[in-house]
C-alpha positions as CSV (number, residue, x, y, z in Angstrom):
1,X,0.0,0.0,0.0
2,X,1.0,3.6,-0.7
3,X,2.5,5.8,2.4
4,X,-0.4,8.3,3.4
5,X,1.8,10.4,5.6
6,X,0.5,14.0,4.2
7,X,3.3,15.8,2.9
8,X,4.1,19.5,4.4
9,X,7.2,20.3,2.3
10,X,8.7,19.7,-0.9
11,X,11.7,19.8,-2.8
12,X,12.5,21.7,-5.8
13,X,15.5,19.5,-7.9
14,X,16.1,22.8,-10.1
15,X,17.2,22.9,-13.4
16,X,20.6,20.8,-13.7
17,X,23.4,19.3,-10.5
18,X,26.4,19.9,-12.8
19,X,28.0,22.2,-10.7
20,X,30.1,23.9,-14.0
21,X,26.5,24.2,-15.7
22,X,25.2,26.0,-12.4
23,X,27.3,28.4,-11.5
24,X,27.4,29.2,-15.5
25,X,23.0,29.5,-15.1
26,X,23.9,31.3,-12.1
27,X,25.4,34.2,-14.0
28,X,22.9,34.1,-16.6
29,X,20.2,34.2,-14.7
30,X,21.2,36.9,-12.0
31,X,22.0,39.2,-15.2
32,X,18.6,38.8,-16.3
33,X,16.8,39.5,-13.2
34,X,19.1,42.3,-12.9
35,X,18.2,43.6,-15.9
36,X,14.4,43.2,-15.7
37,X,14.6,45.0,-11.9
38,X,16.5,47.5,-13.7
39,X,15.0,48.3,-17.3
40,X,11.4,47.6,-16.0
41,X,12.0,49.5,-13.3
42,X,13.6,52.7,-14.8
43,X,10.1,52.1,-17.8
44,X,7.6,52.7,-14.4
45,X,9.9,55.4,-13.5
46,X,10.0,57.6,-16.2
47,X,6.3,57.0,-17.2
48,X,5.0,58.1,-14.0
49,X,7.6,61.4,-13.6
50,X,7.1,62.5,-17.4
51,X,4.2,64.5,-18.1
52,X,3.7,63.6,-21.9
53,X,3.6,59.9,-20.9
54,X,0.8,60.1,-19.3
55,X,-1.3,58.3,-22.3
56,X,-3.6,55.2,-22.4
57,X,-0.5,53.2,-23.9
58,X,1.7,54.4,-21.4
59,X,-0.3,53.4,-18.4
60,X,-0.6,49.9,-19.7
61,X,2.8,49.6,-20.6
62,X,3.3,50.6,-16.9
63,X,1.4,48.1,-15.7
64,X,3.2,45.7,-18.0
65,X,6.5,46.8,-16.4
66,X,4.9,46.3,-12.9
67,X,4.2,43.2,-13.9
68,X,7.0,41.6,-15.0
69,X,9.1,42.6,-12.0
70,X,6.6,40.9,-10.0
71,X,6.3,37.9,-12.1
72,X,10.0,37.9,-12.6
73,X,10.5,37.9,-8.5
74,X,8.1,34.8,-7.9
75,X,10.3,32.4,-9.4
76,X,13.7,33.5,-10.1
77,X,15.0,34.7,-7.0
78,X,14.4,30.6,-5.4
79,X,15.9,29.7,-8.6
80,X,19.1,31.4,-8.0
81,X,19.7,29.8,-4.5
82,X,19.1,26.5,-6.2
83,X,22.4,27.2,-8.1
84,X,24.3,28.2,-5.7
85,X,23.2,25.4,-2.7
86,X,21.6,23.1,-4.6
87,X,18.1,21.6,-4.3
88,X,15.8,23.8,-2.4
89,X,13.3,22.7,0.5
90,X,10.0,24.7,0.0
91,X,7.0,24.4,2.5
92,X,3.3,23.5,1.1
93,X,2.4,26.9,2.1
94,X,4.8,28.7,0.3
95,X,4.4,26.4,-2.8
96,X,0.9,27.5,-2.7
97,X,1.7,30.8,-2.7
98,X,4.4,30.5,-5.7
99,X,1.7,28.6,-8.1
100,X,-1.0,31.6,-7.1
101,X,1.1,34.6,-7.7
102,X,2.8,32.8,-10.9
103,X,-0.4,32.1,-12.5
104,X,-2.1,35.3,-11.3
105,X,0.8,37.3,-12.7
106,X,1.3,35.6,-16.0
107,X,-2.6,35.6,-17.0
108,X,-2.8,39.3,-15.8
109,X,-0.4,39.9,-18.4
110,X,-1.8,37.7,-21.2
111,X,-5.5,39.7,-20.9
112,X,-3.3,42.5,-20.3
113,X,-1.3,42.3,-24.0
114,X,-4.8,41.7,-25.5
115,X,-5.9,45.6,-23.3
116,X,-2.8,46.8,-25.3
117,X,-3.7,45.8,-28.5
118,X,-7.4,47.1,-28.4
119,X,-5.7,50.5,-27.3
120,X,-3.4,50.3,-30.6
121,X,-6.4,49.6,-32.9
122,X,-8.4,52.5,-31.7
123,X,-5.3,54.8,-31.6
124,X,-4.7,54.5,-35.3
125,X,-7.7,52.8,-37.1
126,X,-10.1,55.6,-35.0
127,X,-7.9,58.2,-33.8
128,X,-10.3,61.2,-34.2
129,X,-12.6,59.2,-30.9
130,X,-9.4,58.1,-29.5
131,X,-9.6,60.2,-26.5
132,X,-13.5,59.5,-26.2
133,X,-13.1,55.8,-26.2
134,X,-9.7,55.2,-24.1
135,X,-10.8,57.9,-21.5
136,X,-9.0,57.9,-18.2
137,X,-12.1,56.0,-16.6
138,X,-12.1,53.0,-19.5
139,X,-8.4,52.5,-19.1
140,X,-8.6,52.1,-15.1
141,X,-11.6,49.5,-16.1
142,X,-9.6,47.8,-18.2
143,X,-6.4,47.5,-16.7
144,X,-8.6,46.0,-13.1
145,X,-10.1,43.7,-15.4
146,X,-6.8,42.5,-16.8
147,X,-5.5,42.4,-13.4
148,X,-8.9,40.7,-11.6
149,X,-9.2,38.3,-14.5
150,X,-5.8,37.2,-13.2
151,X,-6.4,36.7,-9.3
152,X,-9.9,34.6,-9.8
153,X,-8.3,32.4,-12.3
154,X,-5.2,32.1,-10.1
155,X,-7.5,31.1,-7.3
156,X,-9.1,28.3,-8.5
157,X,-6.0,26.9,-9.2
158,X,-4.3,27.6,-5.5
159,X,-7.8,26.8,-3.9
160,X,-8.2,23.4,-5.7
161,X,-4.6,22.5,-5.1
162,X,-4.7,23.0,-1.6
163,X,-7.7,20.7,-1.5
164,X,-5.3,17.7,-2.8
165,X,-3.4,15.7,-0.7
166,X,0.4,15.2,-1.1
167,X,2.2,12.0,0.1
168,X,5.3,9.8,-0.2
169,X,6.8,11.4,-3.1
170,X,8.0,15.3,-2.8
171,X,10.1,16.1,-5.1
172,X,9.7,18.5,-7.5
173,X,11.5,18.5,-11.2
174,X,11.3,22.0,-11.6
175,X,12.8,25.1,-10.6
176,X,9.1,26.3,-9.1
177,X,6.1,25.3,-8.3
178,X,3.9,24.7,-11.0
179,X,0.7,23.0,-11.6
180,X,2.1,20.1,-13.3
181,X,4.6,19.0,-11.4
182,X,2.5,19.5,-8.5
183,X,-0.7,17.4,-9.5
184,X,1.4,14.7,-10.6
185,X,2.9,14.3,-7.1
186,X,-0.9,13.8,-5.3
187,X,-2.7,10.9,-4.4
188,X,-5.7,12.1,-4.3
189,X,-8.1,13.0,-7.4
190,X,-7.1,15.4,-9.6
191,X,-9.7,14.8,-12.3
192,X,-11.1,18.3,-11.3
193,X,-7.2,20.2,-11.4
194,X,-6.9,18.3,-14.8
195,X,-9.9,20.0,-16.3
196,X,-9.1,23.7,-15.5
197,X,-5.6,23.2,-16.8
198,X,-6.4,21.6,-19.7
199,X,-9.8,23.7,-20.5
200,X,-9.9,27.2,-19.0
201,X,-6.0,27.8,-18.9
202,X,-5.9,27.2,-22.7
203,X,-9.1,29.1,-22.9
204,X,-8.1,32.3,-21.4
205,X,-4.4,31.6,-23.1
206,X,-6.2,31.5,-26.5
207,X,-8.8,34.2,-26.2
208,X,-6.6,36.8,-25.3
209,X,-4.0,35.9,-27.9
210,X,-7.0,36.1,-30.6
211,X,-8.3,39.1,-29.7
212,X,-4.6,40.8,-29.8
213,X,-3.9,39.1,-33.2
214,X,-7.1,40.1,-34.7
215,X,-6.5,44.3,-33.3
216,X,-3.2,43.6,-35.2
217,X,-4.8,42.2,-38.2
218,X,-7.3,45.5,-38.0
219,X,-4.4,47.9,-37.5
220,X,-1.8,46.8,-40.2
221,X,-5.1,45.7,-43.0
222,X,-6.1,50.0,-41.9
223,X,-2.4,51.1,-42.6
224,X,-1.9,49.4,-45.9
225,X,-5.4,50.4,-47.1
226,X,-5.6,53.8,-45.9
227,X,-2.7,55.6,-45.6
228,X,-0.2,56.1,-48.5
229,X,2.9,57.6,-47.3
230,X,5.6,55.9,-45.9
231,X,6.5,58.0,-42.9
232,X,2.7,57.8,-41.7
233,X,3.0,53.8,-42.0
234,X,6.6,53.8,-40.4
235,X,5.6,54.9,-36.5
236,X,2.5,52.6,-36.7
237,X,4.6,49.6,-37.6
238,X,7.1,50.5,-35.2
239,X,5.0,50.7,-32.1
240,X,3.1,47.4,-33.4
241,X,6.5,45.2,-34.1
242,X,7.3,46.2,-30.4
243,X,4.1,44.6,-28.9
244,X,4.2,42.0,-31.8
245,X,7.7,40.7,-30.2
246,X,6.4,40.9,-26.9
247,X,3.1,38.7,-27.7
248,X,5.3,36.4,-29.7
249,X,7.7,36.0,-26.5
250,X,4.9,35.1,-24.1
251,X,2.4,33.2,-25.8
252,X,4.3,31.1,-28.1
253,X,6.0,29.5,-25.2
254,X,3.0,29.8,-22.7
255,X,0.8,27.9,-25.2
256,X,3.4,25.3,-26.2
257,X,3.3,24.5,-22.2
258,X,-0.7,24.6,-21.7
259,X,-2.5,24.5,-24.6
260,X,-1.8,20.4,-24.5
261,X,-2.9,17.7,-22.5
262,X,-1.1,17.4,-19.0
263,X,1.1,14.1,-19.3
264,X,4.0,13.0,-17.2
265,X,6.4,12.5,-20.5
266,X,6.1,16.3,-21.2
267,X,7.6,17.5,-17.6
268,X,11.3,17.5,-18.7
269,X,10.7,19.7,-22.1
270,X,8.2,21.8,-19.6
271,X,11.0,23.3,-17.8
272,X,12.9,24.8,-20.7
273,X,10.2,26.3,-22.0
274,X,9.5,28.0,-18.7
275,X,12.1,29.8,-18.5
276,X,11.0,31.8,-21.7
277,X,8.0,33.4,-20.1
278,X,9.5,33.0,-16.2
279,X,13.2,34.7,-16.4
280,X,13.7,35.7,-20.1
281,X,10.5,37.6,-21.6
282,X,10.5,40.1,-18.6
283,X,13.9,40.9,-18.9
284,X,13.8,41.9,-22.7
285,X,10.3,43.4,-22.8
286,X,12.3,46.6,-21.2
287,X,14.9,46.3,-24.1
288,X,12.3,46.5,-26.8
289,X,10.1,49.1,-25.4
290,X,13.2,51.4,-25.1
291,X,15.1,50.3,-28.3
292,X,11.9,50.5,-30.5
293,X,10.3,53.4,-29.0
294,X,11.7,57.1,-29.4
295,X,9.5,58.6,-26.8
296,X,10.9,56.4,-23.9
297,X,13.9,56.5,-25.2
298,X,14.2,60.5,-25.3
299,X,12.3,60.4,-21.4
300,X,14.8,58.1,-20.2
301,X,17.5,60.5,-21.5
302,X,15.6,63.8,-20.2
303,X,15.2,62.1,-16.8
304,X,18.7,61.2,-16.6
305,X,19.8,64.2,-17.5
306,X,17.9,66.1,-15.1
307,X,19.1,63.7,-11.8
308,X,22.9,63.6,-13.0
309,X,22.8,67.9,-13.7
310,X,20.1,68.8,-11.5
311,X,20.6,72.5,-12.3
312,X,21.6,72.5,-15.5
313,X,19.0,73.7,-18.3
């Protein structure tokens, strides 16, 4: 018979036990969080201190920057000690708490990237009721919908996984605590956890990423139809490859991971993946904001400027 002593702590293997390869992923990955804290942070920065960011696509891209940070935080920072001291003990509490805030932030921003896209399709395919439409009050309403979409489909997962009971087995082949891993360790029913990962999280996955392609499809069938010069096609384009990159970076990999049946076999190529949308998508989304977009680009400088010369002109 199977051990029913209830488990109250597991451990996460990590990544790799070469201890070359570590301290290599060490350095990787510590430059990458350093560089999302960093670019996201100096992004929220600038948008809330500069005056003539203070736009509908600003805000969001604020609260995209927000995001990430966050996102970034719930995973990589355990992830680093596991490189450094190997494989990390975790409590059931605290791996409840890493699955919630995981899946709370990385579906905020997936409805979020759809918000985004809407706000790019009325901005250039209906500019002349683009204040109308994306007023102040809309864009609060949007971005808490992004963001409550997020916690009640992040709940149901925690609130179901604390339900199931954990025992022999606790250790984890991953570098968090993710539903997967998780539901395979239980010896209790997971019929129900199987059916929200496999329906709704594909579901909400999709949905947002067809409703950002489709703005995208809108805004680039407007700009060829419509409007004949190149430099009036050139900043539209611009702004869209940006988000385009960004979308491409988080679902491609995010869908490739939940979009498919849950099956003990597809653990292993799980992890890789992960670390697309986990570690590596929050640290560039900075990068492409502020190499593809002059307006951030020229606040950043102005802002600089201004707290390295404080009374120059």
């Amino acid at each position: 018979m199977r051990n029913q002593t209830r488990v109250g702590e597991f451990i996460l293997l990590g990544i790799t036990d070469v201890q070359g390869l570590q301290h290599f992923c060490f350095i990787t990955f510590l430059l990458l969080y350093l560089t999302c804290l960093l670019g996201n942070g100096a992004i929220v920065t600038v948008v809330i201190c500069e005056p003539r960011l203070h736009t509908p696509m600003y805000f969001f891209l604020g609260n995209l920057s927000c995001l990430d940070i966050f996102y970034s935080t719930v995973t990589v920072p355990k992830m680093l000690t596991g490189f450094l001291f190997g494989p990390q003990p975790i409590s059931l509490g605290e791996c409840l708490a890493q699955l919630h805030f995981f899946h709370f932030l990385g579906s905020t921003e997936a409805v979020l990237l759809a918000t985004m896209a809407y706000d790019r399709y009325v901005a250039i395919c209906n500019p002349l009721h683009y204040a109308l439409v994306m007023s102040p009050r809309t864009c609060l309403l949007l971005a808490g919908a992004s963001w409550s979409t997020g916690f009640v489909y992040a709940m149901m997962h925690s609130v179901m996984t604390s339900q199931l009971s954990f025992c022999a087995h606790n250790h984890i082949h991953h570098f968090f605590c993710d539903i997967k891993p998780l539901l395979n360790l239980a010896c209790s029913n997971t019929s129900l956890n199987m059916s929200l990962l496999n329906i709704v999280t594909p579901t909400i996955a999709l949905g947002s990423f067809t409703l950002t392609v489709l703005s995208y499809l809108y805004i680039i069938s407007f700009l060829v139809q419509k409007v004949r010069s190149q430099e009036g096609r050139w900043k539209p384009f611009s702004t869209c490859a940006s988000h385009l990159t960004i979308v491409a970076l988080l679902y491609i990999p995010v869908l490739f991971n939940y979009a498919q049946p849950s099956s003990g076999s597809s653990l292993d190529r799980d992890v890789p993946v992960s670390f697309l949308y986990s570690a590596v998508t929050p640290a560039l989304n900075p990068l492409i904001y502020t190499l593809r977009n002059q307006e951030v680009t020229c606040a950043l400088k102005k802002m600089l400027w201004r707290k390295l010369f404080p009374e120059g002109k």
